[in-house]
C-alpha positions as CSV (number, residue, x, y, z in Angstrom):
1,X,88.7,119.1,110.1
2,X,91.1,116.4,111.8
3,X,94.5,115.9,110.3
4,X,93.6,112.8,109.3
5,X,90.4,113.9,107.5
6,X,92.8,116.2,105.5
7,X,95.1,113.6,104.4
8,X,92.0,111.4,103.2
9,X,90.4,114.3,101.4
10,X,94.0,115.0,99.9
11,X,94.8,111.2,98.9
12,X,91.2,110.9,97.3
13,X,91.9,114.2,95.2
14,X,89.3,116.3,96.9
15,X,91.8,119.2,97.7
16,X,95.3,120.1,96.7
17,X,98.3,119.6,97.9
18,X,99.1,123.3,98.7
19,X,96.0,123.4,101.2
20,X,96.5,120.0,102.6
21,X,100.5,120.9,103.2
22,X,99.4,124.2,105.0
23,X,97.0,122.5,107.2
24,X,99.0,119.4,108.6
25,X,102.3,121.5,108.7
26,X,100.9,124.0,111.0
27,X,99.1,121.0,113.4
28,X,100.4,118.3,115.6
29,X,103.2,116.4,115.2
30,X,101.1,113.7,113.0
31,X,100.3,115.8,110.6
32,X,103.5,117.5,110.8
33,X,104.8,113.7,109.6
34,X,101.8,113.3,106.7
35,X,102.6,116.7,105.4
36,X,106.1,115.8,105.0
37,X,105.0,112.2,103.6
38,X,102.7,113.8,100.8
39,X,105.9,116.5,99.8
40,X,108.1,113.4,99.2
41,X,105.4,111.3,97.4
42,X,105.5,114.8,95.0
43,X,108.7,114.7,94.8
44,X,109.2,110.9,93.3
45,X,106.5,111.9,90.9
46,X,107.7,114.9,89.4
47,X,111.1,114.2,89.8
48,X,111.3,117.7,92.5
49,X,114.2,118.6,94.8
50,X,111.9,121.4,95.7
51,X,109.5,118.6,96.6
52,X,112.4,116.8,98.5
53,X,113.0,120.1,100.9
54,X,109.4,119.9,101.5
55,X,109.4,116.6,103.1
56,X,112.7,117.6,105.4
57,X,111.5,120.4,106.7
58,X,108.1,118.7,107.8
59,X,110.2,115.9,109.2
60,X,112.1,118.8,111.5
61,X,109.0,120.3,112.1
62,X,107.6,116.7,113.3
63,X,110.9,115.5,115.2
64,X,110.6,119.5,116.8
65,X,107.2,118.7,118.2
66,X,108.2,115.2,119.0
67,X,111.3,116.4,121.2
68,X,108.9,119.1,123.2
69,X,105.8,116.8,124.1
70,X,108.0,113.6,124.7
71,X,105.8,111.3,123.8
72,X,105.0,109.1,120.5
73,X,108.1,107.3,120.3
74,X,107.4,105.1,116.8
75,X,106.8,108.5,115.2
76,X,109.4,109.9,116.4
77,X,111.1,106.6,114.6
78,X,109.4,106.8,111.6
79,X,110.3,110.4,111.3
80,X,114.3,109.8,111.7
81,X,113.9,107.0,109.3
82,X,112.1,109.0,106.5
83,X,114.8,112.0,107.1
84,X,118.0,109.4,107.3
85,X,116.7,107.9,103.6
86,X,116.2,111.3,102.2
87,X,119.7,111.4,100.2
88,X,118.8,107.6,98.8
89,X,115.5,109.8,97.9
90,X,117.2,112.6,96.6
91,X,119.7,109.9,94.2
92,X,116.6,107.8,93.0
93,X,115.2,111.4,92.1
94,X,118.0,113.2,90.1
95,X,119.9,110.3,89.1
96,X,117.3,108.0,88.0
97,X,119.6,105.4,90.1
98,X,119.7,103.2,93.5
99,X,122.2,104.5,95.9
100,X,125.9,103.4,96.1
101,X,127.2,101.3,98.4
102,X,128.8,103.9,100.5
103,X,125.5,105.9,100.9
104,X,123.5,102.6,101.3
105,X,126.1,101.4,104.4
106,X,125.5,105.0,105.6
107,X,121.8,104.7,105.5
108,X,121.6,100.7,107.2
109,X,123.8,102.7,110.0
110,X,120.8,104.9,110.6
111,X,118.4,102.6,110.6
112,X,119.4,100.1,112.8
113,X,120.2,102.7,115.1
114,X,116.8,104.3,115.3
115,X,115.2,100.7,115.3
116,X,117.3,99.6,118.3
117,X,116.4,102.9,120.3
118,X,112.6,102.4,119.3
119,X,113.0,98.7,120.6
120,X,114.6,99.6,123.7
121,X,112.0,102.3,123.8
122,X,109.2,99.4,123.4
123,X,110.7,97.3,126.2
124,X,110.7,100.2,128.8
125,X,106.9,100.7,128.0
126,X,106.5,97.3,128.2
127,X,107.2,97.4,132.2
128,X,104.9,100.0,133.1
129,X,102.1,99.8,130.3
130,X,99.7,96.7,129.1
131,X,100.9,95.2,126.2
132,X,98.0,96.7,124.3
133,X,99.2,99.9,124.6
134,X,102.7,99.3,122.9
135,X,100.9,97.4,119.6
136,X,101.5,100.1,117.2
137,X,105.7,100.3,118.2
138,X,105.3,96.7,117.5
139,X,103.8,97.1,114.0
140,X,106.5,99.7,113.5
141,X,109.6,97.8,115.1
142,X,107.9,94.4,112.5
143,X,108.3,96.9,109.6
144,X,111.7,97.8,110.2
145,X,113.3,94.6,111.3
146,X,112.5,93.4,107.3
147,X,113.8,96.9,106.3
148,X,117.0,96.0,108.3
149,X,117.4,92.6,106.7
150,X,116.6,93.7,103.3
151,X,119.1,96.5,103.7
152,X,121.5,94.5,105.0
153,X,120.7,91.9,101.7
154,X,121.2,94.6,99.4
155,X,124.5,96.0,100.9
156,X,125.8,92.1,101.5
157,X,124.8,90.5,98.5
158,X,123.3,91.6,95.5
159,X,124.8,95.6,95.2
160,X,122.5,98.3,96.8
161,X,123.0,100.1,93.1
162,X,121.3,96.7,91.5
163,X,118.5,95.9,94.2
164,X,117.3,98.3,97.2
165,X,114.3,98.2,99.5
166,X,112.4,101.4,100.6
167,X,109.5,102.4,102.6
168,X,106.1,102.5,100.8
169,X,105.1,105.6,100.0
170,X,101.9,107.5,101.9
171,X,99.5,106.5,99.0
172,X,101.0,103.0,98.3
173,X,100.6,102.1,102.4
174,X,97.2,103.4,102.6
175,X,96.1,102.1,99.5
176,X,92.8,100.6,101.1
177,X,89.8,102.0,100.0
178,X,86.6,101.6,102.1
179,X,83.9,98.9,100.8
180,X,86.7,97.0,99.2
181,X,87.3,93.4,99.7
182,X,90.6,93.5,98.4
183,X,93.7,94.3,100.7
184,X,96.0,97.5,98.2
185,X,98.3,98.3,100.8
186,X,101.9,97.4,101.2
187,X,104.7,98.5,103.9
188,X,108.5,98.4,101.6
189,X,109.0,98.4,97.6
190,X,111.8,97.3,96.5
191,X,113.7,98.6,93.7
192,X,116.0,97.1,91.0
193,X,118.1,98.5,88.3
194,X,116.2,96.1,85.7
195,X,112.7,97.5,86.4
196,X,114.5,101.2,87.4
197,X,113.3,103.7,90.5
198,X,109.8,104.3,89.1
199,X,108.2,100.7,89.6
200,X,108.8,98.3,92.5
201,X,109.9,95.1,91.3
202,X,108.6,93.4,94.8
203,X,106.0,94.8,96.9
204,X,105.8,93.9,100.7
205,X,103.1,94.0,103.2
206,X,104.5,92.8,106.5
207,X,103.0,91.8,109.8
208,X,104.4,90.6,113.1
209,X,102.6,87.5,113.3
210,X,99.7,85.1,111.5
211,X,97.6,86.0,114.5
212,X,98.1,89.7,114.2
213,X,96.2,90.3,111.7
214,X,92.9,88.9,110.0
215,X,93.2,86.5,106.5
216,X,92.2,88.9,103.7
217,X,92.1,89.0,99.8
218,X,95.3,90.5,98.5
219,X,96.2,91.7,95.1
220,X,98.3,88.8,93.7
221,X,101.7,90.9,93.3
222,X,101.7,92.0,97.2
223,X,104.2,89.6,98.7
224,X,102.9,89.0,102.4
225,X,106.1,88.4,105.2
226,X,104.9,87.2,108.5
227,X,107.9,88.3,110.9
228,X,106.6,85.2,113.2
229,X,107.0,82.9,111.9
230,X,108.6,83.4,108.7
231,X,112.2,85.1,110.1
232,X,112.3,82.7,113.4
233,X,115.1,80.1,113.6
234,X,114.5,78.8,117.1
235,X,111.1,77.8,118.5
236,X,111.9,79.5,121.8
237,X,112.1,83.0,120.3
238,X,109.4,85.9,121.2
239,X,109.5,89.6,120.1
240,X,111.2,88.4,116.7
241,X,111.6,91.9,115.1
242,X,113.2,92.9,118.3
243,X,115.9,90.1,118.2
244,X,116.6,90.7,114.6
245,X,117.0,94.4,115.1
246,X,119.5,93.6,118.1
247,X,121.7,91.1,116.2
248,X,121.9,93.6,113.1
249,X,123.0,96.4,116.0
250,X,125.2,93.7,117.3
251,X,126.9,93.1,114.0
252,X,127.4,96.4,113.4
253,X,129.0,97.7,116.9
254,X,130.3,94.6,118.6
255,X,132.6,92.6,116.4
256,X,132.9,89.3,119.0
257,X,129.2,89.1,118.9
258,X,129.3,88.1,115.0
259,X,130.1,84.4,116.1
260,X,126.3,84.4,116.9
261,X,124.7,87.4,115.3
262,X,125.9,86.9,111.8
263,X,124.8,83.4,111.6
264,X,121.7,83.9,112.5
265,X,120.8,87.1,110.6
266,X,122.0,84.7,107.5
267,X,119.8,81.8,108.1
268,X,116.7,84.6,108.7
269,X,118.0,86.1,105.2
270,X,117.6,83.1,103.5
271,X,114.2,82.5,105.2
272,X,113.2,85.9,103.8
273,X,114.9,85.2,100.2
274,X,112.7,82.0,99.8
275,X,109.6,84.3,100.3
276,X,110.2,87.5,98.4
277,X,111.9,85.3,95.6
């Protein structure tokens, strides 16, 4: 059985998660990822550290089978990322809480780190490969640009221990169900201490553009971002989630560059506040 047959068989509750662990953790580097995604959806359900060390040490195993073969770049990404958040993970679970700032900063560090080397990974396949073949570290790099921002929102303005975005977890992004009309899935929850770490207060699907993807029914509280055009300021601009994930690494590293950088990551945050608000 394929690794992704497995996780289907394990999301529709047609094995357990014992078996489908065992499978994908001793497979390829994909299913090294899904096996750690299903230990960390266990551990946010039954509150589990045991759960938690699950999930890292399929990441490893992942990011180890990643490092040999040299290939896959966005799941290399997606791998770093999932491992960077685990302590936010491991708070929401314990605690019952969002992360504190110092944490949060620590995390938003990470991530625009691994999103600038997966863009930069992007534009060097982009010289030698058709564009085709770089559409899926697109829909990653579109993904984590609104992390970024969202991140950078939470830190910035409202208090990462009041309002904090996450990845969706396995089951929540491939909510879809075959023969149904209606689009499930979503790519970030965020959390707030009002409605607490259990239930998203704002669920958002994101793609990189209106023409990327095909108009379909959505259930009414899945807020839909459109990184093109929603988060571009100047009609020039291509690659958007690339430029947003440079100007964030740009804030960060290079102070002299915030006379441009900052500005315009604030006019795309309030672009993105007037949609998820």
């Amino acid at each position: 059985m394929s690794d992704l047959a497995v996780l289907r068989t394990y999301l529709d509750n047609k094995s357990n998660y014992k078996q489908a662990r065992s499978h994908l953790n001793n497979s390829t580097a994909q299913g090294q990822f899904w096996a750690g995604e299903i230990a960390l959806e266990k551990a946010h359900k039954y509150n589990s550290l045991d759960y938690l060390d699950d999930a890292q040490i399929s990441y490893e195993r992942a990011l180890g089978s990643l490092a040999v073969s040299g290939k896959n770049p966005e799941l290399v990404a997606k791998a770093k990322i999932r491992s960077a958040h685990l302590p936010v993970d491991g708070i929401m679970i314990m605690d019952q809480a969002l992360p504190p700032k110092s944490l949060a900063e620590t995390v938003y560090k990470q991530t625009i780190q691994i999103s600038q080397d997966l863009a930069l990974a992007r534009q060097e396949m982009h010289r030698t490969q058709p564009e085709k073949d770089t559409c899926d570290l697109k829909g990653v790099l579109g993904e984590f640009a609104i992390l970024s921002l969202l991140e950078r929102i939470s830190i910035q303005e409202i208090g990462s221990e009041n309002w904090y975005p996450t990845l969706s977890l396995i089951s929540q992004d491939r909510k879809n169900r075959h023969g149904s009309s209606v689009d499930r899935g979503w790519d970030i929850s965020i959390f707030s201490d009002y409605w607490g770490v259990k239930m998203p207060s704002h669920k958002i699907q994101v793609k990189n553009s209106r023409h990327a993807h095909i108009d379909a029914v959505r259930k009414k509280d899945i807020i839909l971002v459109e990184v093109d055009p929603d988060i571009r300021i100047n009609s020039f601009e291509k690659n958007i989630s690339e430029i947003v994930i440079r100007e964030c690494f740009l804030e960060l590293n290079y102070p002299k560059s915030t006379i441009t950088a900052t500005p315009n990551l604030n006019s795309r945050k309030e672009k993105l506040l007037d949609i998820v608000d």
